[in-house]
C-alpha positions as CSV (number, residue, x, y, z in Angstrom):
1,X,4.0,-72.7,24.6
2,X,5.0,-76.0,26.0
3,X,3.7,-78.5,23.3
4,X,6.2,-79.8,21.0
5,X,4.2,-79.8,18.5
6,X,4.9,-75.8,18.3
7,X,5.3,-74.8,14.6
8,X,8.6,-72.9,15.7
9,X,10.9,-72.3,13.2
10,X,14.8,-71.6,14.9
11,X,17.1,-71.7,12.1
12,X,17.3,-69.4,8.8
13,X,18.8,-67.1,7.3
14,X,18.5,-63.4,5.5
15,X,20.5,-61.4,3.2
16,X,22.2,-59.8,6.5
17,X,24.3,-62.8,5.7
18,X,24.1,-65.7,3.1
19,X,20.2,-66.0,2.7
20,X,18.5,-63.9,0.1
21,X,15.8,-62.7,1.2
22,X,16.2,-59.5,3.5
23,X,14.9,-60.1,7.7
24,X,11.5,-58.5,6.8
25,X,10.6,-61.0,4.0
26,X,11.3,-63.9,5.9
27,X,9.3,-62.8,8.9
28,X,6.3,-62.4,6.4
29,X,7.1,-66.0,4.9
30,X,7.3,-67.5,8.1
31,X,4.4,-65.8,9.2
32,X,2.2,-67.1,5.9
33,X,3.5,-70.5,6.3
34,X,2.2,-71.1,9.7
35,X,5.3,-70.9,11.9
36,X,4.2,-69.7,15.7
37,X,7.7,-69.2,16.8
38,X,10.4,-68.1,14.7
39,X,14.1,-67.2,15.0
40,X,16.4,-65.6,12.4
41,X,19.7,-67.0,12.7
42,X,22.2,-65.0,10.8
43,X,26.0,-66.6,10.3
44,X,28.6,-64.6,12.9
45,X,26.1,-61.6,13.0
46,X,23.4,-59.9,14.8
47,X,22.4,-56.7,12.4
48,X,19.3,-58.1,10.9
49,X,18.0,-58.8,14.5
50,X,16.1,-55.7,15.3
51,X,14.5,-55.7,11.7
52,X,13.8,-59.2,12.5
53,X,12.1,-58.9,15.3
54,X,10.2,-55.4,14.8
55,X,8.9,-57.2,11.2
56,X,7.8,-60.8,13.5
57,X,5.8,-58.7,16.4
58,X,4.0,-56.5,13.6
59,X,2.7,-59.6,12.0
60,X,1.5,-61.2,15.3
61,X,4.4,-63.7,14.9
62,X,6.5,-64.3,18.4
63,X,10.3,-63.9,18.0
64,X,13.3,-65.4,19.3
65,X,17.1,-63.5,19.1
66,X,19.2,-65.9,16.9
67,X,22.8,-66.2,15.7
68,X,24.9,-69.0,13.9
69,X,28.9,-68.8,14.9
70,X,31.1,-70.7,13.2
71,X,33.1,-73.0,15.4
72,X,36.3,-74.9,14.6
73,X,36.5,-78.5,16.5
74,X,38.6,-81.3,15.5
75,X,39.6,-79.4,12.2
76,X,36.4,-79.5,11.2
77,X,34.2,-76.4,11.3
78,X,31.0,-77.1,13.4
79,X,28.1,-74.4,13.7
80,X,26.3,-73.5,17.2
81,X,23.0,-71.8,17.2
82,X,22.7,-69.0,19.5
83,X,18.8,-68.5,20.9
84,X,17.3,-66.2,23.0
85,X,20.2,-63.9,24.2
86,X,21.1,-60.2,24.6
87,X,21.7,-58.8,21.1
88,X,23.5,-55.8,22.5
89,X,25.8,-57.7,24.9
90,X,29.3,-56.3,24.2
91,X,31.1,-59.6,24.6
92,X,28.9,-61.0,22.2
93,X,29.3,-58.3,19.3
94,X,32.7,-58.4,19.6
95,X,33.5,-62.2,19.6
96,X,31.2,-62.2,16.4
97,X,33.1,-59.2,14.8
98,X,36.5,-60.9,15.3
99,X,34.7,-64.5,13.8
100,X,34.0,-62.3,11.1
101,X,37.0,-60.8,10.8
102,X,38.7,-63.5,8.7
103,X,36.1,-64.0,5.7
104,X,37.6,-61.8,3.5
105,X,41.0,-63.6,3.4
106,X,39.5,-66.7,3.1
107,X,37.5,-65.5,0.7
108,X,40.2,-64.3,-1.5
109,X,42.3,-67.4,-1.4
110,X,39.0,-69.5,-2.8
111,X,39.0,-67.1,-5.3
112,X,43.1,-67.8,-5.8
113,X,42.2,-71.3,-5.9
114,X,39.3,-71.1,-8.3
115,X,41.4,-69.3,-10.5
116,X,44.0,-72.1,-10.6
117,X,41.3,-74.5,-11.7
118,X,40.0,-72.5,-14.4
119,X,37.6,-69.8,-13.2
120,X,38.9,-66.7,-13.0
121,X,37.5,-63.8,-11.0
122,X,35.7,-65.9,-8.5
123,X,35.8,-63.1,-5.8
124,X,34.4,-60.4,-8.0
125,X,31.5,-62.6,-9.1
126,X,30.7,-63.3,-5.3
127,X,30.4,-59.9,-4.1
128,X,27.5,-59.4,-6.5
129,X,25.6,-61.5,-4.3
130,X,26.7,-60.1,-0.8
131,X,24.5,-58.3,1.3
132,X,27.0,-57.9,4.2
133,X,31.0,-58.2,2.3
134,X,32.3,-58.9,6.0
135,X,30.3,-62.2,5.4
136,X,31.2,-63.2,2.3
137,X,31.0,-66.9,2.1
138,X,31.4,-70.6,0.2
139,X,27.5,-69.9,-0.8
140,X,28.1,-66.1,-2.3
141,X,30.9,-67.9,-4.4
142,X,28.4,-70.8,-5.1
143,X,25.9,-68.7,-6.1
144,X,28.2,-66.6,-9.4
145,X,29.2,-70.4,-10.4
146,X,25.6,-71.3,-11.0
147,X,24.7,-67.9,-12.8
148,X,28.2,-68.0,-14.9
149,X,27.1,-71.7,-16.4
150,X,30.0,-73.6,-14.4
151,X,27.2,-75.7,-12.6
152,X,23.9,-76.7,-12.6
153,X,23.1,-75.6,-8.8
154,X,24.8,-75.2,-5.8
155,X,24.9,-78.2,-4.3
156,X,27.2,-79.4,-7.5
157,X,29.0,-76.3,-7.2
158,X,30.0,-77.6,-3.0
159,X,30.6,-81.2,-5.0
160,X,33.1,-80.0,-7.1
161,X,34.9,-77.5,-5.8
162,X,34.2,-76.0,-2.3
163,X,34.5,-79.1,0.2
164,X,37.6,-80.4,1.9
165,X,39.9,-82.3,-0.9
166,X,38.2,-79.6,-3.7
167,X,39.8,-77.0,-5.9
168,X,38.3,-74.2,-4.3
169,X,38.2,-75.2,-0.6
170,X,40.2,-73.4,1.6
171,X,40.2,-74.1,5.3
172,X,39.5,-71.2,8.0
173,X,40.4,-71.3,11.7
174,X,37.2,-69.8,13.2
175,X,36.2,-69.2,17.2
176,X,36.5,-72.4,20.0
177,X,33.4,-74.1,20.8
178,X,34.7,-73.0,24.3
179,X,34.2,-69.4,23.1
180,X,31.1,-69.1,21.2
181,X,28.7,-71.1,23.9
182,X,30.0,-68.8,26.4
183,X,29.4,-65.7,24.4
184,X,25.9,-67.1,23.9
185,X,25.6,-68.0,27.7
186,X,26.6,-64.9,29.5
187,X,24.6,-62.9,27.3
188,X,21.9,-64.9,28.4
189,X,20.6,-67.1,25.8
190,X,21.3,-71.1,24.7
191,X,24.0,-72.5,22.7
192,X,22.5,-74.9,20.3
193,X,24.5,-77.4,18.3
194,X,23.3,-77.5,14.7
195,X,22.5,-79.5,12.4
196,X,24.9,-82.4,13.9
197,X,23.5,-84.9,11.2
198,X,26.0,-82.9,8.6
199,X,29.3,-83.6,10.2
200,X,31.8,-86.3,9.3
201,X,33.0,-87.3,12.5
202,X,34.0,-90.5,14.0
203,X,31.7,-92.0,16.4
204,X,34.2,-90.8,19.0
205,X,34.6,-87.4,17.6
206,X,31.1,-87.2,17.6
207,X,31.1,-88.0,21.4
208,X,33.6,-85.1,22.5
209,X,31.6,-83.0,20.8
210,X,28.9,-83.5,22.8
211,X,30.7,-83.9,26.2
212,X,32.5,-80.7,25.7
213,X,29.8,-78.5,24.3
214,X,27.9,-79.6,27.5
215,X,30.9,-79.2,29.9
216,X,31.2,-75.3,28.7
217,X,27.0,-75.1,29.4
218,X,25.7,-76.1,25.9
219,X,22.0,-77.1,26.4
220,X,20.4,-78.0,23.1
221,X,20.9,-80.2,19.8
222,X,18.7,-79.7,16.3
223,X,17.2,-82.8,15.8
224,X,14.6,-81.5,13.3
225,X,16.4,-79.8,10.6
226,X,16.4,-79.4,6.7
227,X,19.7,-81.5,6.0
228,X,18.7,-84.2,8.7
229,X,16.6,-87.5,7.1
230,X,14.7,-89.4,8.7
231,X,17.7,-91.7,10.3
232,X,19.0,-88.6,11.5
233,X,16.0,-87.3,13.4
234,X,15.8,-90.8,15.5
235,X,19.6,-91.1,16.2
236,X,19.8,-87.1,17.2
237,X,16.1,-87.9,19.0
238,X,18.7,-90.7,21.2
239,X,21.2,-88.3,21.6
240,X,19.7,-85.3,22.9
241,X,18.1,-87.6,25.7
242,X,21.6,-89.5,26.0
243,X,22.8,-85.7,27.1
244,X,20.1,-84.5,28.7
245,X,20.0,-81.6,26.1
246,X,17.1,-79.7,25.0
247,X,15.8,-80.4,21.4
248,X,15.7,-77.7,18.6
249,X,13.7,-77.6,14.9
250,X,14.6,-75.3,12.5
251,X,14.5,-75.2,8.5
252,X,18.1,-73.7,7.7
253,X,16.3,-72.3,4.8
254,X,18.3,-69.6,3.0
255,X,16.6,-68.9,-0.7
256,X,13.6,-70.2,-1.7
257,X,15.3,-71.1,-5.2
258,X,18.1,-73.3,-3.5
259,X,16.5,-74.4,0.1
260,X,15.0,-78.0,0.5
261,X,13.3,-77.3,3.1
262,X,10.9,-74.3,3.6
263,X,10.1,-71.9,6.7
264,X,7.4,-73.8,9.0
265,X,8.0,-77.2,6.5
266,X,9.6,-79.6,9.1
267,X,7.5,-82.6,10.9
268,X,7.0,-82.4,14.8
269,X,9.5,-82.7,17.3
270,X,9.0,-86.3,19.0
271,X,7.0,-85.9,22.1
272,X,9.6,-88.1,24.1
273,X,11.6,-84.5,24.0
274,X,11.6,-81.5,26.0
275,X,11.5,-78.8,23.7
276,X,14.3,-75.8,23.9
277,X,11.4,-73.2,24.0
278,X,10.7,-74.5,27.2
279,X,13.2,-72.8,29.1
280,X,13.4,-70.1,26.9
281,X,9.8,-69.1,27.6
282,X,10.7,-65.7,29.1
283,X,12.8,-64.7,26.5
284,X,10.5,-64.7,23.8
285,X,9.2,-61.7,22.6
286,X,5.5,-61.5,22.3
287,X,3.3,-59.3,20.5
């Protein structure tokens, strides 16, 4: 498994938290779209990960333990992929459970806000599309503004209302990047920063992110991703070698109605880079 040419897939999501399909579904799409290697990578969460894997191995598929934590650095919230780790390590459930821990407020002061721009009942329209209410979440609330006819899809529904200087935005402090790469860490996996292509940061900004996610033992950047272009991949290509870091693919795919990019879609990971299934060979699980 050391080509980089590997159709792994590292990066998606199920109805455990704000995809739509439930962990068995996805392992059978991945499976039928060619992916060899395949992750499920659930926001603040780890209950779909025993479905997920018993549903990959059945189908042949080789499987990966994944998570998605929700960081704050420099007021902006940042997400770090999780591969490969202990999905019954204590310190890990429990830092996940107290990330999770503030969706519900958050949720409800969206809904608040909402309200004061016209849509009322925001909240109760989003819980029709939870899976898991302890992760309710921007897309839950972007998904009942589609269906109700306030907009066209959900990427105008993030537009308008649910992004920083919008209506409906409401900021939410969530765990230090300090935190979450060592919950990933000690429980044996790699921290992964995602999708870095979709962050708004200075050039500076940029840099501290990078220096201090590797000072606290990050090891791997996405530089193949769903939201990343073509620019993207070449300049996250640069920076992965810049910090020595492993490099990561993965679709971020959530619904196959709203995702651009589907399960096993994404080109080739430039052969220049050392792939992070590499060193996470032994901690696949095989069929």
């Amino acid at each position: 498994m050391s080509s980089h040419r590997l159709n792994a897939d590292l990066h998606c999501h199920s109805a455990v938290s704000d995809g739509t399909l439930q962990p068995e579904a996805l392992a059978a799409r991945a499976k039928s779209n060619g992916v060899e290697l395949w992750a499920l990578t659930d926001h603040d969460e780890v209950g779909g990960q025993q479905r997920a894997m018993d549903a990959a191995l059945a189908l042949g598929l080789p499987y990966l333990t994944g998570t998605e934590i929700s960081v704050t650095f420099a007021g902006t919230t940042v997400h770090i992929v999780g591969l490969g780790f202990d999905i019954h390590d204590a310190a890990l459930q429990a830092g996940l459970a107290a990330t999770r821990g503030g969706r519900r407020a958050r949720a409800l002061a969206m809904s608040d806000a909402l309200a004061q721009a016209g849509i009322a009942n925001a909240y109760e329209g989003a819980l029709r599309y939870v899976g898991n209410p302890d992760l309710i979440s921007r897309t839950h609330f972007a998904r009942h503004l589609v269906d109700s006819g306030v907009c066209a899809d959900t990427q105008e529904v993030f537009r308008r209302f649910l992004v920083s200087g919008k209506p409906g935005y409401v900021p939410h402090r969530w765990a230090s990047l300090r935190d979450a790469v060592h919950w990933i860490c000690d429980a044996g996996g790699m921290a992964v920063i995602a999708h870095p292509g979709r962050y708004k940061f200075t050039a500076n900004e940029e840099f501290a992110l990078f220096s201090e996610f590797k000072a606290h033992g990050g090891r791997g950047v996405e530089v193949i991703t769903g939201s990343h272009g073509l620019a993207d991949f070449e300049k996250y290509a640069d920076t992965a070698l810049e910090f020595g870091l492993f490099a990561s693919r993965g679709a971020d795919f959530h619904s196959p109605e709203e995702s651009r990019t589907d399960l096993g879609a994404l080109p080739t990971l430039p052969a220049v880079l050392t792939p992070v299934w590499e060193p996470l060979d032994e901690r696949v699980m095989r069929p």
